[in-house]
Short mmCIF file of the C-alpha atoms (twelve columns), coordinates in Angstrom:
data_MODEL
# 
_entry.id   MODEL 
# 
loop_
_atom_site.group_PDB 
_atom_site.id 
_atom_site.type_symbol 
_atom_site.label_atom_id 
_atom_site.label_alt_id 
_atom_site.label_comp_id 
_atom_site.label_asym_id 
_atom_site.label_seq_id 
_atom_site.Cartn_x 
_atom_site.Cartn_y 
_atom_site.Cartn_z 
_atom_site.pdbx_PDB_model_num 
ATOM 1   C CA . UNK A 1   -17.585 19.688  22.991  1 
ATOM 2   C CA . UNK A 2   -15.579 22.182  20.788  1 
ATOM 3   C CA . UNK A 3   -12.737 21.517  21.947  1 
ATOM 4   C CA . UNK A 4   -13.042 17.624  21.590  1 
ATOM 5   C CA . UNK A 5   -14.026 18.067  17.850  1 
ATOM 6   C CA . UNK A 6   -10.921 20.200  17.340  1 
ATOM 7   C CA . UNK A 7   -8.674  17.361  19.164  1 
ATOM 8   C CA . UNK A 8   -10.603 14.559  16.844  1 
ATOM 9   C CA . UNK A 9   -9.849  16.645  13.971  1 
ATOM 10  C CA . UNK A 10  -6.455  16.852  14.396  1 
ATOM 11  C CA . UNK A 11  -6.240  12.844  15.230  1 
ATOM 12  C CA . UNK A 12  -7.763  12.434  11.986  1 
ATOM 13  C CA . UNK A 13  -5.202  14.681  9.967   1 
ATOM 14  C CA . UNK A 14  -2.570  12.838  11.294  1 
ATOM 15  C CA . UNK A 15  -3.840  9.658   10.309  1 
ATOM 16  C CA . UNK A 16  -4.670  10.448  6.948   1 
ATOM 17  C CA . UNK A 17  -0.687  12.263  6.865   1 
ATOM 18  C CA . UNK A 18  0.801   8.993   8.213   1 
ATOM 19  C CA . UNK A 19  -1.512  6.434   5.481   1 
ATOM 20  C CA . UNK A 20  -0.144  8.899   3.177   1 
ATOM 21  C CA . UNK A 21  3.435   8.220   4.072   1 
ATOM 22  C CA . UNK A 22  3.015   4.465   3.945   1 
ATOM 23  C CA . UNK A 23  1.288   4.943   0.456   1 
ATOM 24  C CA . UNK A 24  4.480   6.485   -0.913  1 
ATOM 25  C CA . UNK A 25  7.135   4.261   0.831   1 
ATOM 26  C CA . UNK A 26  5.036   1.691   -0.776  1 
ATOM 27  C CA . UNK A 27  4.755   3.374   -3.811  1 
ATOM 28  C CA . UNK A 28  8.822   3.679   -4.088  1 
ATOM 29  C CA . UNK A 29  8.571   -0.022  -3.786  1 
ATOM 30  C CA . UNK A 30  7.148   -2.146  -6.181  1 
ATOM 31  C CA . UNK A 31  8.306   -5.138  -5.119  1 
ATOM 32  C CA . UNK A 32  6.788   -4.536  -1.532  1 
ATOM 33  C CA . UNK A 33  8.016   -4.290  1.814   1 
ATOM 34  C CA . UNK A 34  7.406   -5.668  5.321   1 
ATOM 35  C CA . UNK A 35  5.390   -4.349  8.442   1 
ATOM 36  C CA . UNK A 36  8.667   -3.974  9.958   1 
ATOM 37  C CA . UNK A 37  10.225  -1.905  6.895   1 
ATOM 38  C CA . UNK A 38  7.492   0.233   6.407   1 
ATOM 39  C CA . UNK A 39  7.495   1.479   10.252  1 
ATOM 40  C CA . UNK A 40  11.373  1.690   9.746   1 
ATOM 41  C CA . UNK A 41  11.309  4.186   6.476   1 
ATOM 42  C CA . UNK A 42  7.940   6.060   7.735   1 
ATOM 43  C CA . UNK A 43  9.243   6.707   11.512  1 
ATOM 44  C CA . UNK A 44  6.358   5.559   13.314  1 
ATOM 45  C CA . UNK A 45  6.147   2.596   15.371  1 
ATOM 46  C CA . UNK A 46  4.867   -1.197  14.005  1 
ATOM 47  C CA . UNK A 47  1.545   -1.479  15.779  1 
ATOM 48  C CA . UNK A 48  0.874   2.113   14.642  1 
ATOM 49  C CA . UNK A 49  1.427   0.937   11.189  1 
ATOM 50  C CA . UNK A 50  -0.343  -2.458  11.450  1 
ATOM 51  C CA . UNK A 51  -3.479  -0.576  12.329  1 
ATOM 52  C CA . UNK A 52  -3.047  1.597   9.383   1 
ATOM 53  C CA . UNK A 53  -2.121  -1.015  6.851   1 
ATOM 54  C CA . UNK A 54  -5.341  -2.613  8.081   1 
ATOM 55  C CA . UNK A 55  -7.545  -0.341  7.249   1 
ATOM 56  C CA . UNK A 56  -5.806  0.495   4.119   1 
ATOM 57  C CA . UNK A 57  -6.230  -3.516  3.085   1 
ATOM 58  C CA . UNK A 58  -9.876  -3.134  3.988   1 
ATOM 59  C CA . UNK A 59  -9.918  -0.552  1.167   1 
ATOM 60  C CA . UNK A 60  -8.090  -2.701  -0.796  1 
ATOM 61  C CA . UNK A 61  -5.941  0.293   -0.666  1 
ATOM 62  C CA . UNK A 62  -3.241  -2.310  -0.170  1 
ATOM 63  C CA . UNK A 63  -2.718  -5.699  -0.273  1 
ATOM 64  C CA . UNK A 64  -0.504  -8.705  1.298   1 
ATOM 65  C CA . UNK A 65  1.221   -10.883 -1.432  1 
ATOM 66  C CA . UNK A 66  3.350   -13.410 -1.079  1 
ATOM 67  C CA . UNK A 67  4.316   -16.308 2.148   1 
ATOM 68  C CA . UNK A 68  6.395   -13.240 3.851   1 
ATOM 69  C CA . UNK A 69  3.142   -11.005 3.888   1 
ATOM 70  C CA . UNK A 70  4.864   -8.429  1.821   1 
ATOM 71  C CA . UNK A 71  2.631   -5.104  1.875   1 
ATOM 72  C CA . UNK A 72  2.221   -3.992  -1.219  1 
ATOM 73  C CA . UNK A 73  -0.138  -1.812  -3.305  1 
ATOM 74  C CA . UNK A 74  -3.713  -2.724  -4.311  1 
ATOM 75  C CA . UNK A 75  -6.015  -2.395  -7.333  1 
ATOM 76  C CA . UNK A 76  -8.129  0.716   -5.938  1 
ATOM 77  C CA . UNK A 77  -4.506  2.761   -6.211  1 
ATOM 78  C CA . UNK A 78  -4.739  1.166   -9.632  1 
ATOM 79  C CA . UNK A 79  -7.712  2.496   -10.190 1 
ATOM 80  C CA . UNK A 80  -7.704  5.731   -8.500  1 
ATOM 81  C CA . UNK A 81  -4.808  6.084   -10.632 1 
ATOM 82  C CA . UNK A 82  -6.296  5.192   -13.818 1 
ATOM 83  C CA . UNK A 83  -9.085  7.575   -12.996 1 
ATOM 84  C CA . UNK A 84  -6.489  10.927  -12.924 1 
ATOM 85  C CA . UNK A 85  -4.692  10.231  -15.528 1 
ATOM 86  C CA . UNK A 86  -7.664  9.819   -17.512 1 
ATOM 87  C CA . UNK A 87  -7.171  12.864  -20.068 1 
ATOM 88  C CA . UNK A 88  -3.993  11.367  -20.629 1 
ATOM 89  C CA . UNK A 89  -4.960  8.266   -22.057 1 
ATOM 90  C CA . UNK A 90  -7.983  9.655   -23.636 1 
ATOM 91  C CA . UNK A 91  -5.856  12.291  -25.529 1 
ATOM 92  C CA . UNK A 92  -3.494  9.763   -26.879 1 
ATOM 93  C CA . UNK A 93  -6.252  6.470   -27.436 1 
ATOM 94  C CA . UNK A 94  -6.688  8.411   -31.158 1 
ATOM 95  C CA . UNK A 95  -3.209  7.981   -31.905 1 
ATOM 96  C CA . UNK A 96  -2.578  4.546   -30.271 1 
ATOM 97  C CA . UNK A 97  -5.166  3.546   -32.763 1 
ATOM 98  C CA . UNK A 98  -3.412  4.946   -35.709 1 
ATOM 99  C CA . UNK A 99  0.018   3.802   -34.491 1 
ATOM 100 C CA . UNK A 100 -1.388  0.305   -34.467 1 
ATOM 101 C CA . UNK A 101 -4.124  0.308   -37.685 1 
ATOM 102 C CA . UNK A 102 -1.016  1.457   -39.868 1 
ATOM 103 C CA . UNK A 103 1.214   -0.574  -38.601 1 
ATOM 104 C CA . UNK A 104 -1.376  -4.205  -37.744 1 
ATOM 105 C CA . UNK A 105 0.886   -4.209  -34.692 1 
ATOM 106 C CA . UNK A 106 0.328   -3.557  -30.861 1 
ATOM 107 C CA . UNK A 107 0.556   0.062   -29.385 1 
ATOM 108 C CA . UNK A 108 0.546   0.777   -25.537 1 
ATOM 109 C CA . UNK A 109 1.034   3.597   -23.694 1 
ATOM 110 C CA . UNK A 110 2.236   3.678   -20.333 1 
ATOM 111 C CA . UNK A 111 3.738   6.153   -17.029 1 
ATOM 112 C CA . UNK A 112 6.183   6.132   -15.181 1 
ATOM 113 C CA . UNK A 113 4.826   5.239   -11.669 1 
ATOM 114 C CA . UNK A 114 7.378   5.179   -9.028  1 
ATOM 115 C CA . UNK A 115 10.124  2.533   -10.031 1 
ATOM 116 C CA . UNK A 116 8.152   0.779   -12.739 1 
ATOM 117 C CA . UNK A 117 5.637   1.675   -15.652 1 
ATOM 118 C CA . UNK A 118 2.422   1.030   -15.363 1 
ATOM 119 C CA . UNK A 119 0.269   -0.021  -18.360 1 
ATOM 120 C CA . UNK A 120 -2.557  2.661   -18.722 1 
ATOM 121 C CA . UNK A 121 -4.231  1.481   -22.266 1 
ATOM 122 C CA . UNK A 122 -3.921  -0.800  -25.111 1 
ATOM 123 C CA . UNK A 123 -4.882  -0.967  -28.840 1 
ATOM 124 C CA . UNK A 124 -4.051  -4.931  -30.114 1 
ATOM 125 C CA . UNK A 125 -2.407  -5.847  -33.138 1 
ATOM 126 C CA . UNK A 126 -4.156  -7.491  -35.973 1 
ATOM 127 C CA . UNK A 127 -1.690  -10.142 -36.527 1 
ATOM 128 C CA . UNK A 128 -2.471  -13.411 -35.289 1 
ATOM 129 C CA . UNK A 129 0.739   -13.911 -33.635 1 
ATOM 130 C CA . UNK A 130 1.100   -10.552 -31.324 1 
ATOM 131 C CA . UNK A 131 2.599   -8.986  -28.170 1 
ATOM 132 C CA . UNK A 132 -0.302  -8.137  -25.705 1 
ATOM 133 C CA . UNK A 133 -0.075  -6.960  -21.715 1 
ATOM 134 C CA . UNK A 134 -2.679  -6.060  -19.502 1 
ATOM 135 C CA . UNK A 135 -3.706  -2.622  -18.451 1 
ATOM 136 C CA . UNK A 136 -2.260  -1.760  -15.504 1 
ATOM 137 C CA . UNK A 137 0.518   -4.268  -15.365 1 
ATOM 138 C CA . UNK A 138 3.497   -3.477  -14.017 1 
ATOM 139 C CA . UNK A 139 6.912   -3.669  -16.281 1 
ATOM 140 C CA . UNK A 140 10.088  -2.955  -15.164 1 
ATOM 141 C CA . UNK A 141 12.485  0.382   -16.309 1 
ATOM 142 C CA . UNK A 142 16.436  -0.936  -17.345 1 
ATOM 143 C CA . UNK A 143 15.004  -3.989  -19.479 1 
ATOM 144 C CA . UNK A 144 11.748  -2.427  -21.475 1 
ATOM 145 C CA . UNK A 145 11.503  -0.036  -24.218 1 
ATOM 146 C CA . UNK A 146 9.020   2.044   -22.691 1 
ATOM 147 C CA . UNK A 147 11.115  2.198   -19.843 1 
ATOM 148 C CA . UNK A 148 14.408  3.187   -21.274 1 
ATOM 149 C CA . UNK A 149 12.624  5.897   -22.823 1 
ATOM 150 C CA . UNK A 150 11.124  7.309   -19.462 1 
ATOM 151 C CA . UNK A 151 14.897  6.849   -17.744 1 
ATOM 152 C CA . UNK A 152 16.405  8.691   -20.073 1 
ATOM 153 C CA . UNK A 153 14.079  11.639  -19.698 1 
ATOM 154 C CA . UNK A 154 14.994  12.137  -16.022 1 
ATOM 155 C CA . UNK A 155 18.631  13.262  -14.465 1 
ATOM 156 C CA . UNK A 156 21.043  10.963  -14.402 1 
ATOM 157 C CA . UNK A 157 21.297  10.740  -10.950 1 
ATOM 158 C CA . UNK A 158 17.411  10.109  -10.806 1 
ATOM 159 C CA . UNK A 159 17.855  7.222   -13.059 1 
ATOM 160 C CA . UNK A 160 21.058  5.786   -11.787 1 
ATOM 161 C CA . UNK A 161 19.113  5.624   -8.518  1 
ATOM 162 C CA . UNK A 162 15.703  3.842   -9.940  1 
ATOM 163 C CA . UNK A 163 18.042  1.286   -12.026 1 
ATOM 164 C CA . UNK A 164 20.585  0.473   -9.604  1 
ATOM 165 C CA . UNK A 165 17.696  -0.181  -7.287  1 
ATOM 166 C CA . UNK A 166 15.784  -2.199  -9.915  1 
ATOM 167 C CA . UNK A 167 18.698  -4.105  -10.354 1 
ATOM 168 C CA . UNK A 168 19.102  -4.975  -5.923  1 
ATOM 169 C CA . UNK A 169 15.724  -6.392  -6.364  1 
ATOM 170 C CA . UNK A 170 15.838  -8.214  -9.309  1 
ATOM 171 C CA . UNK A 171 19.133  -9.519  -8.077  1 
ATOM 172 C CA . UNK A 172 20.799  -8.070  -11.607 1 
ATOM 173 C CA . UNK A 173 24.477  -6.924  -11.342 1 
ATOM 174 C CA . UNK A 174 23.962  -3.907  -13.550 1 
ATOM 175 C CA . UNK A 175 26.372  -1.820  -15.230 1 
ATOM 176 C CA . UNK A 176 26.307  1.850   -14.649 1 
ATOM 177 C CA . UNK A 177 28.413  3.345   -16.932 1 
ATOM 178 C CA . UNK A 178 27.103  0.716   -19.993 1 
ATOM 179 C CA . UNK A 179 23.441  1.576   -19.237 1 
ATOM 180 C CA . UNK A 180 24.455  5.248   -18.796 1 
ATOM 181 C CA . UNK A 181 25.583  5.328   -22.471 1 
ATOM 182 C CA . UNK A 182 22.452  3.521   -23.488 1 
ATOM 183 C CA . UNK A 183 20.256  6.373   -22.156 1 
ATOM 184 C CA . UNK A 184 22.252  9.170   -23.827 1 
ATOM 185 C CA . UNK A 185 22.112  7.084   -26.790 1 
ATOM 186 C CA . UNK A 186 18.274  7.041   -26.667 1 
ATOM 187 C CA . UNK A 187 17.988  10.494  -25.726 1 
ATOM 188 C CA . UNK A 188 19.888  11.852  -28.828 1 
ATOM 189 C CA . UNK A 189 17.652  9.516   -31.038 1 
ATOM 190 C CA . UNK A 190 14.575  10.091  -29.226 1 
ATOM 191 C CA . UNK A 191 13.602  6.125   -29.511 1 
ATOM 192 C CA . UNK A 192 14.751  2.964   -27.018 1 
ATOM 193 C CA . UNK A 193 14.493  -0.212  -27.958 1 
ATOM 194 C CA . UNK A 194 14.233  -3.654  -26.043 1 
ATOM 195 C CA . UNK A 195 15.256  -6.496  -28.153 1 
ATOM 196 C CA . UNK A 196 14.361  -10.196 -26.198 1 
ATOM 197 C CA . UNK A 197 15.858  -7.963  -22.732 1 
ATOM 198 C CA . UNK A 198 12.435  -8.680  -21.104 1 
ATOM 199 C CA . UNK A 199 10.795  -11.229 -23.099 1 
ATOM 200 C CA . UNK A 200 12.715  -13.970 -24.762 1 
ATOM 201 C CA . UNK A 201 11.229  -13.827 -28.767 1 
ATOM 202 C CA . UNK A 202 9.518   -10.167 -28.062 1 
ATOM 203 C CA . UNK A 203 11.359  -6.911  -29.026 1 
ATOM 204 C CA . UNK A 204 9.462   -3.492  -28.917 1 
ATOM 205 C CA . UNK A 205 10.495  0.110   -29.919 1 
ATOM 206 C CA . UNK A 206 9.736   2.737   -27.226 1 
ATOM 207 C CA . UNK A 207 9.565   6.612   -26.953 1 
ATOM 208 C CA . UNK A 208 8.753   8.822   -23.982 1 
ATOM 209 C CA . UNK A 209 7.072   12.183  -23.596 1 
ATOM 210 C CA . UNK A 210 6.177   14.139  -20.744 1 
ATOM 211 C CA . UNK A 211 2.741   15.524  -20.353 1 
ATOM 212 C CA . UNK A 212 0.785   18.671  -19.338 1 
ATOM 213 C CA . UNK A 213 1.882   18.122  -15.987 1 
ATOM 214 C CA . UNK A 214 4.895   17.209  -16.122 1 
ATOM 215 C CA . UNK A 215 4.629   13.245  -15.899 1 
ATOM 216 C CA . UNK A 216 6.519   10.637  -17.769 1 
ATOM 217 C CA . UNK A 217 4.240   8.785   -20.212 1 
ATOM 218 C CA . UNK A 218 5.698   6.326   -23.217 1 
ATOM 219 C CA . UNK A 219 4.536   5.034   -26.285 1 
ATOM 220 C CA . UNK A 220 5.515   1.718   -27.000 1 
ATOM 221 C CA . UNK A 221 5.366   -0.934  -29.766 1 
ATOM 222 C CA . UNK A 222 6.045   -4.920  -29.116 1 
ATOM 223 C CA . UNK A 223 6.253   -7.076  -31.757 1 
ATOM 224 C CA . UNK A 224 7.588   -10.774 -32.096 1 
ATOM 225 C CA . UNK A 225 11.448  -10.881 -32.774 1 
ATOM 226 C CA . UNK A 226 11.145  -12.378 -35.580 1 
ATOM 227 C CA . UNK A 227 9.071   -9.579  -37.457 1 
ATOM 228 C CA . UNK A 228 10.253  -6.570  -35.720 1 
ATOM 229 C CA . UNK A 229 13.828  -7.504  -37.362 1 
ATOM 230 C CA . UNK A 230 12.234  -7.111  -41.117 1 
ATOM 231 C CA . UNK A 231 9.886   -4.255  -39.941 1 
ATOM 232 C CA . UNK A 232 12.022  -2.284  -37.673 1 
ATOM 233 C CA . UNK A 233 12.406  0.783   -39.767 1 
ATOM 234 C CA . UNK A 234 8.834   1.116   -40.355 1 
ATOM 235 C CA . UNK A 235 8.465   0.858   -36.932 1 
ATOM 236 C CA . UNK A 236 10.420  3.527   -35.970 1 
ATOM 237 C CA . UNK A 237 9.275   5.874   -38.453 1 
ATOM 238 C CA . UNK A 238 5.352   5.407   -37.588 1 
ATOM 239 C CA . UNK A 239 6.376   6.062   -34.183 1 
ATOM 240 C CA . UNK A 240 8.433   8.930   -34.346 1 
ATOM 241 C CA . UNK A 241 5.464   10.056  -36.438 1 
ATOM 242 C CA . UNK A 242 2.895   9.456   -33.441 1 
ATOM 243 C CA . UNK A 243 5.329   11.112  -31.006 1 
ATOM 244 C CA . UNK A 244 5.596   14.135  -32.831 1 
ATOM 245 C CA . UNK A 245 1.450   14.133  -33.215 1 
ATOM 246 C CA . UNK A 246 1.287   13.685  -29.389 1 
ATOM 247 C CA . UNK A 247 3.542   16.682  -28.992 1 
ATOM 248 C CA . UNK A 248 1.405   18.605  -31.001 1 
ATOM 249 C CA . UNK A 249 -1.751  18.399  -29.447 1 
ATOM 250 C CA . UNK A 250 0.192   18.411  -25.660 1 
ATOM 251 C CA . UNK A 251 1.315   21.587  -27.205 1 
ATOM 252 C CA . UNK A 252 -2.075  23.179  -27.382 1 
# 
């Protein structure tokens, strides 16, 4: 009877190491991936990963999108997520609401999840015509504020990796050396900036700060072209202000 536990209990490790696997290749991957690719990156054969997918979906752990049954991952990661980096969010939600009541514009803050940044909270604008996203929507890194600012926080060869990727999925033929300028430029002024690269008639000011443990957060601030271009200074200044405040108290 022992000796049967001990042999279940090491089955169940190994499942629980292999879902884990398949959580980060999927993780790596936000556009999602295949039965077939999964089993290819993870090592472990298709049916073995088919079962395990399974029961991950039945979790909603993961999720199929898409006519090609793309595997991808599902709200309760989003959640789970959401859940850890609680503190985070909760340190900076103060702040976010200062950024945005002195300014009347939208603040969000956001982490760097794998190759894209997630959207962890939200304080709207008071302008009738404003920028808003959804909490835990996924934007990309090369063509977003907030995620020029996380890029050019990491190595160079970290980042050339996550945009050159980005830019295989998306189909984009990027330019290295260009965008590797771009990122020293924002890391010497401590702000990036996204004007209409994601969304035609939206630009946004961005800055990026790493937290207690170590993770990429960013502060962000979209506004609609047309009033970021008479308001960009005081943009920049209330958010290098907020920055610095965030600092301070990570500081503590």
């Amino acid at each position: 009877m022992g000796e049967a536990r001990d042999g279940d209990g090491r089955a169940g490790i190994q499942v629980i190491a292999r879902a884990a696997a398949i959580l980060r290749a999927l993780r790596d991957d936000s556009d999602g991936m295949s039965l077939g690719r999964i089993a290819e990156k993870v090592g472990l054969p298709r049916s073995t990963v088919q079962r395990i997918v399974g029961a991950l979906a039945a979790e909603r752990l993961v999720i199929a999108s898409g006519s090609s049954a793309s595997i991808r991952l599902g709200p309760e990661i989003t959640s789970l997520a959401e859940a850890a980096r609680y503190s985070v969010a909760e340190e900076c939600r103060l702040h976010l609401s200062e950024l945005s009541r002195a300014l009347g514009e939208t603040a969000d803050l956001s982490v760097l999840r794998g190759a894209s940044m997630i959207f962890l909270d939200q304080v709207a604008g008071t302008h009738r015509l404003r920028a808003v996203s959804s909490v835990g929507e996924v934007f990309p890194l090369t063509t977003t504020a907030n995620g020029r600012a996380a890029l050019a926080l990491l190595p160079r060869t970290e980042a050339r990796a996550l945009a050159e990727a980005e830019w295989r999925r998306r189909g984009i033929a990027g330019d290295w050396p260009a965008f590797a300028k771009l990122l020293d430029g924002v890391a010497a002024g401590g702000l990036a900036h996204d004007l209409d690269d994601h969304t035609q008639g939206i630009s946004a000011v961005g800055g990026a700060f790493r937290d207690r443990r170590g993770e990429i957060h960013a502060i962000s601030v979209p506004i609609p072209t047309s009033r970021f271009t008479l308001r960009r200074r005081e943009v920049e200044a209330a958010l290098r202000r907020t920055l610095a405040a965030v600092a301070a108290q990570l500081a503590r």
